[in-house]
Structure formats: structure tokens, C-alpha cells
C-alpha positions in Angstrom: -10.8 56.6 15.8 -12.6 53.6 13.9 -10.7 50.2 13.9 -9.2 49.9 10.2 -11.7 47.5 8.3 -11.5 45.2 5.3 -14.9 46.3 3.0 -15.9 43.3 0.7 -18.7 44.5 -1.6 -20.9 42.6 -4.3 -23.9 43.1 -6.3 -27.1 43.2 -4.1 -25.7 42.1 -1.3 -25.3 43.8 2.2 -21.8 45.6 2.7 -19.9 43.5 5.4 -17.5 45.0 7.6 -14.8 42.0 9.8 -12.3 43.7 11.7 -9.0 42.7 10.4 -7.6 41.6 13.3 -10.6 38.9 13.7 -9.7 38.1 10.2 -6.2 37.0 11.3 -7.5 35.3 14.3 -10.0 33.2 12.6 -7.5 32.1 9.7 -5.0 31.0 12.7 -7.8 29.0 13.8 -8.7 27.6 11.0 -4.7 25.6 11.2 -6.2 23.6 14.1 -9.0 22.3 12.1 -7.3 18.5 11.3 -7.2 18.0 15.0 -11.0 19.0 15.2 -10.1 22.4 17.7 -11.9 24.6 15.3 -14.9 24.4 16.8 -13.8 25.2 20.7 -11.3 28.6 19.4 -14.4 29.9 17.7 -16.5 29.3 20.5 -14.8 30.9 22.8 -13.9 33.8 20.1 -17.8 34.3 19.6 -18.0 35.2 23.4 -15.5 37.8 22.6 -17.4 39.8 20.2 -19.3 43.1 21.4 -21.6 42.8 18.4 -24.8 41.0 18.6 -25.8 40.0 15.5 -21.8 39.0 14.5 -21.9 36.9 17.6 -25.2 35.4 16.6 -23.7 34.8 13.2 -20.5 33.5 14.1 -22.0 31.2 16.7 -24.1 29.5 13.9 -20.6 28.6 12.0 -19.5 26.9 14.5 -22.7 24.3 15.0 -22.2 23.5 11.3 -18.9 23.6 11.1 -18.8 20.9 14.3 -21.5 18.8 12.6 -19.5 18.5 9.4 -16.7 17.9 11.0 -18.3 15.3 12.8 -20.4 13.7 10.0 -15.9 13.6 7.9 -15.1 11.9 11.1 -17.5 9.4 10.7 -16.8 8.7 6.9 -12.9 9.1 6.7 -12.0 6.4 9.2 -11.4 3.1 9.0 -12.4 0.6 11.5 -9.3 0.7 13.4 -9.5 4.2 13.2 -7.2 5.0 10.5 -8.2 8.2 8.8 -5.5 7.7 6.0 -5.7 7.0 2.3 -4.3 3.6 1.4 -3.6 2.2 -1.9 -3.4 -1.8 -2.5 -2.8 -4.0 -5.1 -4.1 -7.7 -5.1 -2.7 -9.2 -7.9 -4.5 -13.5 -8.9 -5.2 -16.0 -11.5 -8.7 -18.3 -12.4 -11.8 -18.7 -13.5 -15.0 -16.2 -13.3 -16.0 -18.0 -10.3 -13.0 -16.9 -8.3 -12.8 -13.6 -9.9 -16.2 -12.7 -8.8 -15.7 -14.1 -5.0 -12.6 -12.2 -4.9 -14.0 -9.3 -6.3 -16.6 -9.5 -3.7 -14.2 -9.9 -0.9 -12.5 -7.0 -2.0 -15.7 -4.9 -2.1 -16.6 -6.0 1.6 -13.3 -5.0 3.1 -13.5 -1.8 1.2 -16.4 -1.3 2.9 -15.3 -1.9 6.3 -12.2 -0.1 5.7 -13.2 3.2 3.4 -10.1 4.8 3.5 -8.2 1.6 1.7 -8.5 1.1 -1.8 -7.6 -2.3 -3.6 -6.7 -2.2 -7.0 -7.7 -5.8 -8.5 -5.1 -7.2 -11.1 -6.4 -11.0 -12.2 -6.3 -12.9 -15.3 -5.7 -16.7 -16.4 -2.6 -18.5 -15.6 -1.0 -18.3 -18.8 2.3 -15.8 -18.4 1.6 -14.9 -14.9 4.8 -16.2 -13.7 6.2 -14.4 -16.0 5.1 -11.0 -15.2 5.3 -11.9 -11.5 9.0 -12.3 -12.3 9.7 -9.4 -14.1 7.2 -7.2 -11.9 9.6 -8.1 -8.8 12.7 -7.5 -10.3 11.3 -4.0 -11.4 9.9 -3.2 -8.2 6.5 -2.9 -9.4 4.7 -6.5 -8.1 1.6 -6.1 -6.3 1.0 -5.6 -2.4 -1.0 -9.2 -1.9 0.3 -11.8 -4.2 -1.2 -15.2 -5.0 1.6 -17.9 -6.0 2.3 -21.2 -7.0 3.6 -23.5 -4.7 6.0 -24.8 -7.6 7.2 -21.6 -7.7 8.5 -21.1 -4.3 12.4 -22.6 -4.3 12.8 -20.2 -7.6 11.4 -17.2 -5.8 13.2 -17.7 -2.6 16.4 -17.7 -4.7 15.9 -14.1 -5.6 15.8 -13.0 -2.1 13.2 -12.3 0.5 11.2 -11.1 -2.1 8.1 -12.1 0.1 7.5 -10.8 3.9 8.6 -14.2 5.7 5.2 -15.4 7.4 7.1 -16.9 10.2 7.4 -13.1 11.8 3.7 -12.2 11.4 2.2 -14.4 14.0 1.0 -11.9 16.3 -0.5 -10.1 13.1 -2.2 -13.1 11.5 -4.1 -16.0 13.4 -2.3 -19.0 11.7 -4.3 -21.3 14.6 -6.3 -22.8 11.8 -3.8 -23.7 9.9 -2.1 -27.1 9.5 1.6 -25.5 9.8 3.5 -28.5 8.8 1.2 -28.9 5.5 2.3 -24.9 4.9 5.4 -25.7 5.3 6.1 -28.4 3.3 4.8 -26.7 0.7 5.3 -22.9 1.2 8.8 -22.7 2.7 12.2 -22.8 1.3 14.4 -23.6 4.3 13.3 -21.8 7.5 11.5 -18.9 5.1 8.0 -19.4 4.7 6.7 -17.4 1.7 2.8 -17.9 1.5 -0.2 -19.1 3.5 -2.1 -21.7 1.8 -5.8 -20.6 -0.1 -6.9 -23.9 -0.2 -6.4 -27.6 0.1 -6.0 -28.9 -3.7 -5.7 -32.4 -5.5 -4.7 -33.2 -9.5 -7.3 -35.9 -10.4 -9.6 -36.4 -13.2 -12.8 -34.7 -14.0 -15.4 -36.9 -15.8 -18.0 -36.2 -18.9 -20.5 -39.0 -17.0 -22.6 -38.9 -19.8 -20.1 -39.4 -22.8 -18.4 -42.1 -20.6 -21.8 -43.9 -20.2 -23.1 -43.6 -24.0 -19.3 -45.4 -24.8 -20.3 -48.0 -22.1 -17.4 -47.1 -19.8 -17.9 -47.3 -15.8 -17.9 -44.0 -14.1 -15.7 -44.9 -11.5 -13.6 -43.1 -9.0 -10.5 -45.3 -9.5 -8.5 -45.6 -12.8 -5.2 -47.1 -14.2 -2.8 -46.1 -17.0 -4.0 -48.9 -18.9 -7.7 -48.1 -18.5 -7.1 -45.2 -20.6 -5.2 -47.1 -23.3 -8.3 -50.0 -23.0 -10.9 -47.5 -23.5 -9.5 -45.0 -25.4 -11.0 -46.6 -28.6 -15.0 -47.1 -27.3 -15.3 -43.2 -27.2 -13.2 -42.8 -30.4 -16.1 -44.8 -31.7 -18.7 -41.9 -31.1 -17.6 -39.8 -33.5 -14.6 -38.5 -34.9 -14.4 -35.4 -32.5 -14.6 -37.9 -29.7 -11.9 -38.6 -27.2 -11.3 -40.3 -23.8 -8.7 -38.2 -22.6 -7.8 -34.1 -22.4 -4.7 -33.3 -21.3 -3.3 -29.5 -21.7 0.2 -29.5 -22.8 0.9 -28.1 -19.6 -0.6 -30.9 -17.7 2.3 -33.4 -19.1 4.8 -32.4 -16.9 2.1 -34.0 -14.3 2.1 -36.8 -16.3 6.0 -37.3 -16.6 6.7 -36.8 -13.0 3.5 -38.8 -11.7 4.6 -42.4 -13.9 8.2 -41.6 -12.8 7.7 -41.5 -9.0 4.8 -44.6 -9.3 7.7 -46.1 -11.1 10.8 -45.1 -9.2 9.1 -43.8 -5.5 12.0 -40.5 -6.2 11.3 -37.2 -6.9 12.0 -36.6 -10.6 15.0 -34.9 -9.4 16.8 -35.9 -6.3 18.0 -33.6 -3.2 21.5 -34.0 -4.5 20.6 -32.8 -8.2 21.1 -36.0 -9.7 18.0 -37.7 -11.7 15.4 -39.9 -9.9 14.7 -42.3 -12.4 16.8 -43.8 -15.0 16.4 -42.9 -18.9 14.5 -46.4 -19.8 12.3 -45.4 -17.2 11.6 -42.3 -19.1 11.9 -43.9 -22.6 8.4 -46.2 -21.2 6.8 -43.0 -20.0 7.0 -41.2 -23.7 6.1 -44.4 -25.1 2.9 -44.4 -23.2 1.8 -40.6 -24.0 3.0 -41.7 -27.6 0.3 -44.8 -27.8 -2.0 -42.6 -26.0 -1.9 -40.1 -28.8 -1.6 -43.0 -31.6 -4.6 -44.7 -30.7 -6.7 -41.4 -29.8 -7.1 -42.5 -26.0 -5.6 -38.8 -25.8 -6.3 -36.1 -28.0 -4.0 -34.3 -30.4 -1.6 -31.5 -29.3 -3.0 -29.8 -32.2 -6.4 -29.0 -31.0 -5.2 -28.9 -27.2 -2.3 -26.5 -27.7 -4.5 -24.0 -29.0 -5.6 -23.6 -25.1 -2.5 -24.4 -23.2 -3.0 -22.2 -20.1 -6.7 -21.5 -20.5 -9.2 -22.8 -18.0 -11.1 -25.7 -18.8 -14.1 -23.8 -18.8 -12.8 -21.8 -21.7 -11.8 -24.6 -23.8 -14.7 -25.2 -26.6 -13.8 -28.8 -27.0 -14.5 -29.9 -23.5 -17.8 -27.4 -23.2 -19.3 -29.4 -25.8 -18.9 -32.5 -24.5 -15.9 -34.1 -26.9 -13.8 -35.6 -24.1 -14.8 -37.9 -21.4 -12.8 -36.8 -19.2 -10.0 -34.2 -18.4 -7.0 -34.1 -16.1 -8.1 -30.9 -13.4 -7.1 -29.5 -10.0 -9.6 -29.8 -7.2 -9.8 -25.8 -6.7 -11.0 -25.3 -10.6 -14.1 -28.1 -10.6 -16.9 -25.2 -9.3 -15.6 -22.7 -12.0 -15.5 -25.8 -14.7 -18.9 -27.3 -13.7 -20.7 -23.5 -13.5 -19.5 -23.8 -17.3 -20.7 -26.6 -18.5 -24.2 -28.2 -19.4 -23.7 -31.7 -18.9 -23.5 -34.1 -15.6 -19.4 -34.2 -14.2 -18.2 -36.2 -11.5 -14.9 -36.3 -10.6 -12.1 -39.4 -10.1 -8.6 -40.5 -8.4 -5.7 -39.7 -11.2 -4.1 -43.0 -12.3 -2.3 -45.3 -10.7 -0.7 -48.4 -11.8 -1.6 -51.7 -9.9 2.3 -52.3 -9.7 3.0 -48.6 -8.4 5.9 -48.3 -6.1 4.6 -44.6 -4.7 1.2 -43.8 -5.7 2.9 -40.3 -7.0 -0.5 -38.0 -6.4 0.0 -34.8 -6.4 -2.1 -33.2 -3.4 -0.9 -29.7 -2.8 -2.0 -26.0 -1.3 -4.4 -25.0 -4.5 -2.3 -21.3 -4.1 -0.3 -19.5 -1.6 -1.2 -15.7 -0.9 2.7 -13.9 0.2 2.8 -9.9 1.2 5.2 -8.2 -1.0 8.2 -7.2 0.8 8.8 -4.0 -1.0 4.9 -3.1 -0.3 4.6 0.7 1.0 1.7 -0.6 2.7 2.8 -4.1 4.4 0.7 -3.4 7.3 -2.6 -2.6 5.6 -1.6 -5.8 3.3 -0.8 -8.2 6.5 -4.2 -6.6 7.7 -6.3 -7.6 4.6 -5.0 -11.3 4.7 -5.5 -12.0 8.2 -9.2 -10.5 6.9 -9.3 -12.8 3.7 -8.3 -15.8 5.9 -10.4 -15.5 9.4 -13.3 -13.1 9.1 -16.2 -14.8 9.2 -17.3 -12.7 6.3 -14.9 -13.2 3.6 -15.0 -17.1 4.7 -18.9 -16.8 3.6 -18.0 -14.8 0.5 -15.0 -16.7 -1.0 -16.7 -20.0 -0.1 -14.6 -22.7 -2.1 -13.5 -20.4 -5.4 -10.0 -21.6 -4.4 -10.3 -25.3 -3.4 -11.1 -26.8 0.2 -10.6 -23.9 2.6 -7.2 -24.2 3.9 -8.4 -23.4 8.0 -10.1 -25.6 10.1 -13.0 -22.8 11.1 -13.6 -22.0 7.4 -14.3 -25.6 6.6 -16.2 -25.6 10.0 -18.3 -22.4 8.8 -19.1 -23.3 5.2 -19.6 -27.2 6.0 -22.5 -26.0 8.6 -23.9 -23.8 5.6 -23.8 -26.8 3.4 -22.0 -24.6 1.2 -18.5 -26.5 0.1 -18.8 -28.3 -2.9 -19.2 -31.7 -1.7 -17.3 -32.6 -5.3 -14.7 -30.7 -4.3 -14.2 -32.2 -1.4 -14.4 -35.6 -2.7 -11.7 -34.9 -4.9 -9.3 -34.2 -2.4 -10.2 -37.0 -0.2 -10.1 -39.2 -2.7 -6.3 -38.3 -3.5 -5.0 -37.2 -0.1 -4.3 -41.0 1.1 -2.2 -41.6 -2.4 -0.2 -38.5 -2.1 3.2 -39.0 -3.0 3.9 -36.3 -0.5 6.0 -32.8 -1.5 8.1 -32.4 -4.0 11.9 -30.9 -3.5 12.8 -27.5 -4.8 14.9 -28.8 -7.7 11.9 -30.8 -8.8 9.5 -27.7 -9.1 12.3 -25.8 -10.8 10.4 -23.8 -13.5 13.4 -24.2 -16.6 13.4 -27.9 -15.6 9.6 -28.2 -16.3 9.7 -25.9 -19.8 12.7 -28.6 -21.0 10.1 -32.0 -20.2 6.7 -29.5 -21.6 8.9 -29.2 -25.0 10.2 -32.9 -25.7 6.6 -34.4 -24.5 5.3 -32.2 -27.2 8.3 -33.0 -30.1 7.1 -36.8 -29.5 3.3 -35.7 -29.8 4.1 -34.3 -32.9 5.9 -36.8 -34.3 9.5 -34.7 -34.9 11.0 -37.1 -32.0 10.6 -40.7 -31.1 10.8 -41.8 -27.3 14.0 -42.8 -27.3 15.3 -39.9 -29.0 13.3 -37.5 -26.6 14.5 -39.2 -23.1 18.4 -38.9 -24.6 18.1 -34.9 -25.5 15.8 -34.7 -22.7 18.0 -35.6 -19.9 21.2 -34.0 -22.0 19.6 -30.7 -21.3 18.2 -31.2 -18.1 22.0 -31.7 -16.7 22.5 -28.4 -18.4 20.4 -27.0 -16.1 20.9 -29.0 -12.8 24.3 -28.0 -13.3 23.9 -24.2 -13.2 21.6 -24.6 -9.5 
């Protein structure tokens, strides 16, 4: 009696008869074939066979079938041997020049790593806080986040929205780091947040040229009353012409700068109280009010337009109107691959008479692992990657500032690749730091209040005096609710 067989018949092509119980054995098989056992059960269930030419046949299979399978191994895994899809999210501000790095960062690891996929979310600064904010409380905040350091004490108050660094050690080499610079600046209490990206300075970033044609010194040092003295030479070039750009933003510098040169405190103290006294504010709005007055600075009403935007975006310093612009360290490569004309770059101002020097020298960003990440290990993974490898050192270069790790410097300084600008800038401001500010003092609401009253004054709708009295009035609103 003939073994019952399964008949499987198409147009001009030869009848094939499988007995059905090596049907059923071969689709058993075919369960094992994650583990890569396919290849051994058919083997071995080849030898069985009586018939030649289905041996023969079968035996075929199985060489291509293990060379496939081979050939999946070698493209599915990643190189710690991870075979599993993994979805990341890197979420950043800045300029092109730090998009592009990044971007190329990202490409390399995806590369060594093909079963990750990062998912690049980047932008300027403008509202990023604010979607960071509202992306966390949603649970929808990316994997890798970069932050402000202004914005940890705020962030820390929500909970450990961040994976504390202080328990990935053993996961990322911190050896390079200077730990008591992180955690001045990316700690609230014992839980550090971020790791540093870079080593960043505020300062000045001069329009040589411009300063020259007005017959001003190009010089690295600077007072408050330099700018009022030689405001009016550059006015004097043209009507577009201005000494100073500040972004509105950038006044809140300005404010807490003057006040701790003035006072040595942080604008406001440990104990919530202020750290200056409201004369002491009335003569810092009087200064940004003759500043604006006699053109040393110019108006709100061409600089608001581009409050938040990179300088390298703003039309009015691309084509050469001010001589010089207030700047962090970690922007000047993206500013300078924007613009045509010769910059150098210069110590922020400090008075002669300055009781702290009141520089602010800071991390340029910190990068902090989401703590409700699916993927928190691939994400520690990556920024152990971003920080150490050799490769991403040599790809990111300085797109965020002075590298914040000894071998990185070490690396891109034998390559002659850090922007030796960039590195003046910080050295030039890291012996007049007025060292970290307090949590209160970085309190996000507290810096919105002095943003709005420096600009009622710009505009005319306040005078000093009137500004510092509402001023303060609703900053005690707000110190009293922390």
C-alpha cells in the first residue's frame, strides 16, 4: 500500500510528490530556525531519505539555507551582539554646525550598532524648555536629552525625571571628567542629572573690522563704561550702526552679572531672600537704559524680532551692523562659519571697582538619560559612546564648546582641531568666574519676571525706578511659592 501523498501541481512544471509525514517534520523544524538549528535537523533528516535525488535536493536547502542564515547573523547584530531592534530618541538645540556633527555622530553609531535606530529631534533654543516640560509630564520626552544647566533645580523638583548619573559609573567612564565642576553645575543635592558636553564661557564676540573703521581697540578686556564711551564712534558709521547686540534674552545675564560685580551674592540668596538691594538694581536699569538712549546698545525693536535665534541667523549681525555681540563660547564656530567678516572674541565686562568679577563660565549643556526611557540601557550605551569613543570625539570636535573630558581635549588638541578661539574664550573667563549659581537663582519664572521689566524700560512704558519696585514686588511673589 503507497504512503498517502500531498500532489501539488502547476502549469509546466514537474508533478512533486513530499510524503506528508516529511511535510510535518520539516515544518517542526522549521520552529528552531531563530536559534540557527535548522540547518543540523535537516541534515540529519536528509540522511534519512531513501530517495536519491530528494536527498540530493534537500541537501542543497540546507547549504543555502546555512549561508543565509549565516550572512542575517552577520547583519542583524550589533557589536555587543544584540540582535534586537531598538528605537532611540535624541532630542538638542543649536546651530547647523552642531546639528551636522551630531547628525554625524548619530550616523556612525548607527553604523556600529545596526540594530539601533536614533530618531534625531533638534531645533533652536527658542521654546525648548518648554516642550521639554510638557514632553516629561506627558511621558513622551526623548531617550538622550540635552539640558540647560539653569534648568536643573526646576527639573529636579519634578522628580527623578532623569536617570541619577551617580549610579551609572560602572556603565559610563566619568574618569575624564572634572566631577566637582559636574557637580556644581549638574546636581541638585546628591542627584546629578547630566554630564557636561562642553566647557562654556558668556563673553563678547567682536566685528574686528567695524570696531577698527570706528577707531576702537580690539581688545580682549572691556568695562561697562567702555561701552557707554564708545557707543557713539560706531553710531557715527551709519545709522544702522551699533556697538552693542544684546538678545532680550541675554539681559537676564546682564542683570545678574552687574548685581553680583556689585554685591559679590547670587541675585537670589540660599535663604530666598534678595542678594542685592533695590538701588542696586535701580543703577543697573539705568545703565541698560543709557545704553539704549545713546545707541551704545541697540533697540529692542530690531533685536526682539530674533530673541532665541542663533546669532548666525540674525540678519543684523551677518551684515556687519554691530561691533560686537554678547555670545557663549560653544556657539562662536557655528557664528563664525556664518559670517564673512574677521571675529575675535573678548572677556564680558567688568567694572574696575567689581566686588566679584560675576563671569558666568558654565557646562555649555548637559546630556541626562530619560528615566522613563524603554531603552535606558541602549541610551546609557550611546552616551558613554558620544563621550569616550575616540570616534565620536573626532566627529563632534568642538560643535558644543571645549570638550568637557580631559582625553577629548587631549585628542582634538593633537589634531589641531579645537578652535583655538574657542578656547580663548573660555580661558579668558574661567579666572573671573563668579563661580555657580544657586538653584533659586536659575529659577526659570524668576528669570521671565527680570526678561519682562528690562524690556518695559527698553521701551520706554517704565522708568528704572519704577521697574526695580514692580520688579522685586513680583519676584517675592514667586520666592514665596519655592
Amino acid at each position: 500500500m503507497q504512503p498517502f501523498a500531498i500532489k501539488v501541481s502547476f502549469s509546466k512544471v514537474p508533478v512533486l510528490r513530499v510524503p506528508i509525514l516529511h511535510t510535518i517534520i520539516i515544518s517542526i523544524g522549521s520552529y528552531v530556525i531563530s536559534c540557527r538549528m535548522v540547518p543540523f535537523f535537516m541534515y540529519f533528516y536528509c540522511l534519512s531519505l531513501k530517495e536519491e535525488k530528494m536527498r540530493k535536493l534537500l541537501l542543497l536547502s540546507v547549504i543555502v539555507l546555512s549561508a543565509g542564515l549565516v550572512f542575517a547573523g552577520g547583519q542583524g547584530e550589533s557589536a555587543d551582539g544584540s540582535s534586537d531592534q531598538v528605537n532611540l530618541r535624541f532630542s538638542w538645540w543649536g546651530g547647523d554646525t552642531r546639528h551636522k556633527a551630531t547628525l554625524a555622530a548619530i550616523e556612525a553609531y548607527e553604523a556600529k550598532n545596526p540594530n539601533v535606530k536614533i530618531e534625531a529631534e533638534y531645533g533652536g533654543f527658542d521654546s525648548y524648555y518648554q516642550k521639554l516640560v510638557t514632553q516629561l509630564a506627558g511621558g513622551t520626552a526623548a531617550d538622550v536629552v540635552q539640558i540647560d544647566y539653569k534648568w536643573v533645580h526646576d527639573l529636579a523638583a519634578q522628580g527623578e525625571v532623569f536617570v541619577d548619573m551617580n549610579t551609572l559609573t560602572d556603565k559610563i567612564d566619568m574618569s575624564g571628567f572634572d566631577m566637582k565642576f559636574t557637580r556644581a553645575y549638574g546636581a541638585h543635592g546628591d542627584y546629578l542629572l547630566g554630564l557636561p558636553t562642553g566647557l562654556n564661557a558668556f563673553g563678547l564676540t567682536l566685528n574686528s573690522p567695524l570696531l577698527k573703521d570706528a577707531g576702537i581697540p580690539v581688545k580682549e578686556s572691556w568695562t561697562w563704561q567702555d561701552i557707554l564711551d564708545y557707543g557713539g564712534k560706531v553710531r557715527a558709521l551709519g545709522e544702522d550702526k551699533y556697538l552693542m547686540g544684546l538678545q532680550p534674552q541675554h539681559f537676564w545675564y546682564v542683570i545678574k552679572i552687574q548685581l553680583k560685580q556689585k554685591t559679590g551674592n547670587n541675585f537670589i540668596k540660599d535663604d530666598l531672600s534678595f542678594g542685592f538691594e533695590k538701588q542696586d538694581l535701580v543703577e543697573v536699569l539705568e545703565y541698560i537704559d543709557g545704553a539704549f538712549e545713546s545707541g551704545a546698545f541697540a533697540p529692542l525693536e530690531e533685536t526682539v524680532l530674533y530673541d532665541g535665534k542663533g546669532w548666525d541667523q540674525i540678519p543684523n549681525w551677518l551684515n556687519g551692523s554691530y561691533g560686537m555681540i554678547s555670545s557663549w563660547a560653544s556657539v562662536y564656530t557655528t557664528v563664525k562659519n556664518a559670517t564673512t567678516f574677521d571675529m575675535t572674541v573678548a572677556r564680558f565686562p567688568i567694572p574696575e571697582d567689581a566686588v566679584n568679577p560675576g563671569l558666568q563660565t558654565t557646562p555649555s549643556q548637559l546630556l541626562a538619560v530619560n528615566s522613563r526611557s524603554a531603552n535606558k540601557e541602549e541610551a546609557i550605551k550611546f552616551i558613554d559612546w558620544f563621550f569616550n569613543s575616540e570616534e565620536a570625539i573626532n566627529i563632534l570636535k568642538d560643535c558644543r564648546g571645549v570638550p568637557p573630558t580631559s582625553r577629548a581635549r587631549d585628542i582634538l588638541a593633537a589634531a589641531d582641531e579645537l578652535d583655538t578661539d574657542v578656547v580663548t574664550a573660555v580661558n579668558l573667563a574661567l579666572p573671573y568666574s563668579g563661580g555657580p549659581e544657586n538653584g533659586p537663582s536659575l529659577n526659570k519664572e524668576i528669570e521671565t519676571i527680570v526678561k519682562d521689566y528690562v524690556q518695559q524700560v527698553g521701551y520706554k512704558v517704565l522708568t528704572p525706578e519704577e521697574a526695580a519696585t514692580q520688579m522685586m514686588e513680583d519676584l517675592e511673589k514667586v520666592l514665596s511659592q519655592l
